[in-house]
C-alpha atoms as one frame of an Amber mdcrd trajectory, in Angstrom:
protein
  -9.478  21.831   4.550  -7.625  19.919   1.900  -9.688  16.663   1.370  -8.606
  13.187  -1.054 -10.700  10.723  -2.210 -10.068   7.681  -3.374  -6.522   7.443
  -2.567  -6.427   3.715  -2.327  -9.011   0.996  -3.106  -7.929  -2.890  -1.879
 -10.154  -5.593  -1.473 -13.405  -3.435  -0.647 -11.958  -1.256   1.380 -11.587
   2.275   0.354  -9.420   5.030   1.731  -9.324   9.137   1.617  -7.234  11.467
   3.518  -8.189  15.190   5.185  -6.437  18.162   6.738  -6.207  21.520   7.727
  -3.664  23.593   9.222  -4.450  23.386  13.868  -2.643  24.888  16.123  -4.551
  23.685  19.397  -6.249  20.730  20.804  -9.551  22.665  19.882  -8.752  23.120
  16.371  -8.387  19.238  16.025 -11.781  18.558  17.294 -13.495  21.226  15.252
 -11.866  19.798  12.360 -12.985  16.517  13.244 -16.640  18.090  13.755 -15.954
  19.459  10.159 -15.542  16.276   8.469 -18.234  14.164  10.171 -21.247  16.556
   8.888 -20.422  14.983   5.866 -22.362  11.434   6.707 -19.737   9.388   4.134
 -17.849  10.214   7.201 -19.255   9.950  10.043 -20.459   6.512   8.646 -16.800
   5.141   8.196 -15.349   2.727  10.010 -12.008   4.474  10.594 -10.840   7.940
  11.063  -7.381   7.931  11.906  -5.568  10.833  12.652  -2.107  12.587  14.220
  -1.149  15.766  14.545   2.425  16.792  15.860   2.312  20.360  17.711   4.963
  22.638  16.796   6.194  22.813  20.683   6.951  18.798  19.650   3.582  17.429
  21.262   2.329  14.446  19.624  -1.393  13.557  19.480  -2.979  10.651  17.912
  -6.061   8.706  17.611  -6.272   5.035  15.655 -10.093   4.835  15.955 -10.168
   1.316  16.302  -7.517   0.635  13.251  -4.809  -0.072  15.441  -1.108   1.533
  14.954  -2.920   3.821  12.284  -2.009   6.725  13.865   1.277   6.120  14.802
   1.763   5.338  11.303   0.663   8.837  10.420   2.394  10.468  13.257   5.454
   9.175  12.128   5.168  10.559   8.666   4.872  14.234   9.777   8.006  14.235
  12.189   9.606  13.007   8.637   8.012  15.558   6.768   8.919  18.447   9.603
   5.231  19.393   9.271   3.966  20.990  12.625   0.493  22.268  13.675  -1.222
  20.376  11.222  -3.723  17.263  11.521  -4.269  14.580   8.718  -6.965  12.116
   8.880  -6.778   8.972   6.915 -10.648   8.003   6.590 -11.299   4.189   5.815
 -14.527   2.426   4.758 -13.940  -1.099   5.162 -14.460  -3.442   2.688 -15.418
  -6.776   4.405 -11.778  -8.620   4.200  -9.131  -8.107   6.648  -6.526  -6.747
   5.171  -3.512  -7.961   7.635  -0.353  -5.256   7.137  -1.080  -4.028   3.535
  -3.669  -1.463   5.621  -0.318   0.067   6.978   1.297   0.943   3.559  -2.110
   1.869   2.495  -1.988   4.996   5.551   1.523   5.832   4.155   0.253   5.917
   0.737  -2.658   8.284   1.680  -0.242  10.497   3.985   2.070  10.602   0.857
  -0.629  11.545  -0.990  -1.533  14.914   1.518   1.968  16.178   1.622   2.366
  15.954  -2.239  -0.813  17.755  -2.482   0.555  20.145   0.021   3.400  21.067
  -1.975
């Protein structure tokens, strides 16, 4: 598991990003099991995530943060990266934060693949 904190901070709200090579629906939700025994986040309010399959299913989840995961989902057909989920984890701050939250998910998806590299 490859795991960024404090990729972005706006107006109270702060966001990391997880991931891990998963080759199966499975793998997704033990991954997600993964990174929730760690309260911080569990506790969040957001844990967007997408995974593209390398057979070309998509899978996505916004977790309330609407278009979140789309965002992400998006980013890895770009990127050519297959069998691999990334969560973008927010904690939110107490101000709405309109479309900047978008560019915020790109930021912390930029963030993965450049670790990646």
């Amino acid at each position: 598991m490859l795991q960024l904190e404090n990729v972005v901070s706006d107006r109270g709200s702060r966001y990391a990003v997880s991931g891990a090579p998963t080759a199966t629906p499975h793998d997704v939700t033990a991954f997600l099991k993964q990174l929730k025994r760690n309260k911080r986040y569990a506790k969040a309010t957001h844990n967007t995530w997408a995974v593209l399959y390398s057979d070309g299913t998509p899978v996505k989840n916004d977790d309330g943060e609407s278009g979140a995961g789309m965002v992400i989902l998006r980013m890895l057909e770009r990127a050519g990266l297959t069998d691999h989920v990334i969560v973008v984890t927010r904690w939110y701050g107490g101000k709405h934060l309109g479309g900047d939250r978008f560019r915020h998910v790109q930021t912390c998806v930029n963030a993965y693949l450049e670790a990646l590299d």
